[in-house]
C-alpha positions in Angstrom: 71.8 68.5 44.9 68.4 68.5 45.4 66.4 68.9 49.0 65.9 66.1 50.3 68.2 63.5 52.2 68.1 60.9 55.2 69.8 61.1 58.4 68.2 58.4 61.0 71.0 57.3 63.9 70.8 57.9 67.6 72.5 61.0 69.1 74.3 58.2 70.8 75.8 56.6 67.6 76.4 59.7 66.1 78.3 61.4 69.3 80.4 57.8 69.0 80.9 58.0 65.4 81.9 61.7 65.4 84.1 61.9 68.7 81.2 64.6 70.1 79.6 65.6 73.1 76.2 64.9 72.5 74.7 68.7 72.9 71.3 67.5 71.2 69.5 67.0 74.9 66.6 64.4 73.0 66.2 66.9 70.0 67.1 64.5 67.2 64.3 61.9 65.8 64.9 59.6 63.1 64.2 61.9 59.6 64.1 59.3 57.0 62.7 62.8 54.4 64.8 65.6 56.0 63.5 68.7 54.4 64.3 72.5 54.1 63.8 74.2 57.6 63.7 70.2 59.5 65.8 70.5 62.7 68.6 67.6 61.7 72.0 66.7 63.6 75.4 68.3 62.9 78.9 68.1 64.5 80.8 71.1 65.0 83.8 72.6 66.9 82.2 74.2 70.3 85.5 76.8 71.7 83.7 76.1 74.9 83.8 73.1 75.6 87.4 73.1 73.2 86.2 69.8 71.8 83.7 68.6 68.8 80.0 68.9 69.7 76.8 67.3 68.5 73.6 69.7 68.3 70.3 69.7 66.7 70.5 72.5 63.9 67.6 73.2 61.0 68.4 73.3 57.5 69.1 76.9 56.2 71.7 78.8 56.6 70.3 82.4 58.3 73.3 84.7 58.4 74.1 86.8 61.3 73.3 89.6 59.4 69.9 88.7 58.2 66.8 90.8 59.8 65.0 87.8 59.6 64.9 84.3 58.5 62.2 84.1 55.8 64.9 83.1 52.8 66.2 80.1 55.4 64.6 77.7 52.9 66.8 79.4 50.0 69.9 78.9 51.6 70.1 74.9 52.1 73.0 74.6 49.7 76.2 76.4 49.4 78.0 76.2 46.3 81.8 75.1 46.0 82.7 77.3 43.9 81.5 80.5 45.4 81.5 79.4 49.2 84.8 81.3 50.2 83.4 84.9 48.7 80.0 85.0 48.9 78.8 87.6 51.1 76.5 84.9 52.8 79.1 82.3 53.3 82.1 83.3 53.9 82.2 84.2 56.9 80.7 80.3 58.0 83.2 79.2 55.6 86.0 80.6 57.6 85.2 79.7 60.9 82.1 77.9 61.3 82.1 74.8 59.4 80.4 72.1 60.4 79.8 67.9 59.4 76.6 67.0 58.5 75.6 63.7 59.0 73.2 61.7 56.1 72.3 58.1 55.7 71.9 59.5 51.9 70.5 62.0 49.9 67.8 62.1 47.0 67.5 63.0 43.5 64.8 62.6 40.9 65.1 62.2 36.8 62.7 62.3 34.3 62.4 59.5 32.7 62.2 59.2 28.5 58.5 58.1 29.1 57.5 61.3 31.4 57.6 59.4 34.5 59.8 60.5 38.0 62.3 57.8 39.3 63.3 59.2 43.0 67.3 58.0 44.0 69.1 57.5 47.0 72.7 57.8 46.9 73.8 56.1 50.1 77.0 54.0 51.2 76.9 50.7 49.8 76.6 47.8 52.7 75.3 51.1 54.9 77.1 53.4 56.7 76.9 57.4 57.6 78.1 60.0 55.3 79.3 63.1 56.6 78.5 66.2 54.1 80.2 69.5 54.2 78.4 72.2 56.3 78.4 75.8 57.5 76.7 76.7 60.3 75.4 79.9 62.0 73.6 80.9 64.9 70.2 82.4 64.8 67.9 83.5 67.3 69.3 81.4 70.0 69.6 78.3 67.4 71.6 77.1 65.2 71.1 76.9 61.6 73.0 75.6 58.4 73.7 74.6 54.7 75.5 71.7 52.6 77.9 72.6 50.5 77.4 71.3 46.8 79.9 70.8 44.0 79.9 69.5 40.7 78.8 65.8 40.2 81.2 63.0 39.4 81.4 59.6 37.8 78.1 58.0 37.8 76.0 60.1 40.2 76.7 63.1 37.6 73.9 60.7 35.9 71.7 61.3 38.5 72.4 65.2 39.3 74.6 67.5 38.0 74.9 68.7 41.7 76.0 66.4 45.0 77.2 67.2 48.5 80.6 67.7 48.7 81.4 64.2 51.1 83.9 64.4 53.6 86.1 60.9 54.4 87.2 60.6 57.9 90.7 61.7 57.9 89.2 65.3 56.2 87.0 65.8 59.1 89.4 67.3 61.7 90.8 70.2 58.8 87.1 70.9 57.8 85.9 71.5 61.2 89.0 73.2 62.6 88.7 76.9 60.7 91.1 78.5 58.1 93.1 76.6 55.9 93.3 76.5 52.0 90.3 76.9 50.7 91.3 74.4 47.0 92.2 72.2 49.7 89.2 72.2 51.7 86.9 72.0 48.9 88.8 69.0 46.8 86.1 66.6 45.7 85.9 62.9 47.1 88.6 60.4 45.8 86.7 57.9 42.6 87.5 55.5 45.5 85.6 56.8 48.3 82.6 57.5 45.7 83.2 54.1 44.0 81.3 52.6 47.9 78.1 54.5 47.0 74.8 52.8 46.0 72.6 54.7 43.3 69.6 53.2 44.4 66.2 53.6 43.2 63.2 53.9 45.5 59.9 54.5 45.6 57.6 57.8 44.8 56.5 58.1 48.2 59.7 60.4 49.3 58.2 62.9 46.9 55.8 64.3 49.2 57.7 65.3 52.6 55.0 64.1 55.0 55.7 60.5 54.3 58.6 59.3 56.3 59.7 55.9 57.3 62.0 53.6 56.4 59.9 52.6 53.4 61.4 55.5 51.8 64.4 54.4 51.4 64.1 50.5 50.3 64.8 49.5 46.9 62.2 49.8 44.3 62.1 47.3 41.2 63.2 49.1 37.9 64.5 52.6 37.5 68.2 51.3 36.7 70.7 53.7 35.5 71.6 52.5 32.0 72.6 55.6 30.3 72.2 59.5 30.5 69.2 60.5 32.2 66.4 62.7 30.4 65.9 65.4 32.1 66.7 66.1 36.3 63.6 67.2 38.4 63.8 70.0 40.8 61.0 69.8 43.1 59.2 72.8 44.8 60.5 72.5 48.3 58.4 75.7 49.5 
């Protein structure tokens, strides 16, 4: 997965969506370019309030023990396959998960003639995705990575890398702490992923001031029609 990704509902329809006390007091605008460090919703089990919360949280993971949070842009993803022992995650991966919600997420390829084609994977028909997160507080905030896992079907032509997406009925296990971690960290049913849209959009997303809902409208061209070239990895910072 790359660093970029879209996440533009109210606090309202997310705190509906999600079953969560809206925690985000006006803190959430639409982000149609979220990037590394941008302060973006998640959902999360609150003990005091015993019930799911909705907060404002930016995007990389700072771990409690960290002196400060200069490698916050670093930490933005959290790989499946390491997440339970890394000595930056696992702690957040045993008790401090958290859902991330995304309209959709971006990749780029490069293209046979040289050229980058930006994607966004998003639901087909629209809809809200919820990525798997880890959260941890930081300096009176809250901070926070997606966790990644290896690419399947046809967005593996896009990215080796994509969020690891959460249905509905996995939200309540992911959020609740403990449990197995295989379990936890099962890919998406070729169902659930067989609803996404590999879209192609413009070039505009590549440079995080733009924003807008431009950004995410279909561009003519850039149709998958075989293995990609080459994937991009932009600078983020």
């Amino acid at each position: 997965m790359c660093g970029r990704y879209a996440t533009t509902r109210s606090a309202a329809d997310l705190s509906a969506l999600f079953e969560a006390y809206d925690d985000t007091d006006g803190a959430l605008v639409a982000d149609y370019n979220v990037a590394p460090t941008d302060p973006v919703p998640i959902v999360r089990m609150s003990k005091s309030r015993g019930e799911r919360v909705l907060a404002a949280a930016r995007w990389g993971l700072v771990p409690t023990w960290a002196k400060d949070a200069k490698g916050a842009a670093r930490m933005i993803n959290a790989r499946a396959e390491t997440v339970a022992t890394s000595s930056a995650y696992a702690s957040p991966f045993a008790k401090r998960r958290c859902l991330v919600p995304a309209d959709g997420w971006y990749e780029w390829l490069r293209r046979p003639d040289g050229r980058k084609q930006a994607y966004f994977m998003t639901p087909a028909g629209g809809g809200v995705l919820a990525m798997a997160g880890l959260w941890s507080p930081w300096d009176e905030g809250l901070t926070f990575s997606v966790v990644t896992t290896a690419a399947i079907g046809d967005l593996a032509l896009v990215h080796d890398r994509m969020p690891l997406l959460l249905p509905w009925q996995r939200w309540a296990g992911w959020l609740a702490g403990g449990g197995e971690a295989d379990e936890l960290l099962t890919a998406p049913s070729d169902e659930f992923l067989a609803g996404l849209e590999i879209r192609p959009v413009g070039p505009d997303v590549g440079d995080v001031r733009n924003d807008g809902p431009h950004l995410v409208a279909r561009a003519p061209g850039g149709t998958l029609a075989g293995p990609p070239e080459e994937p991009v990895e932009l600078t983020l910072f």
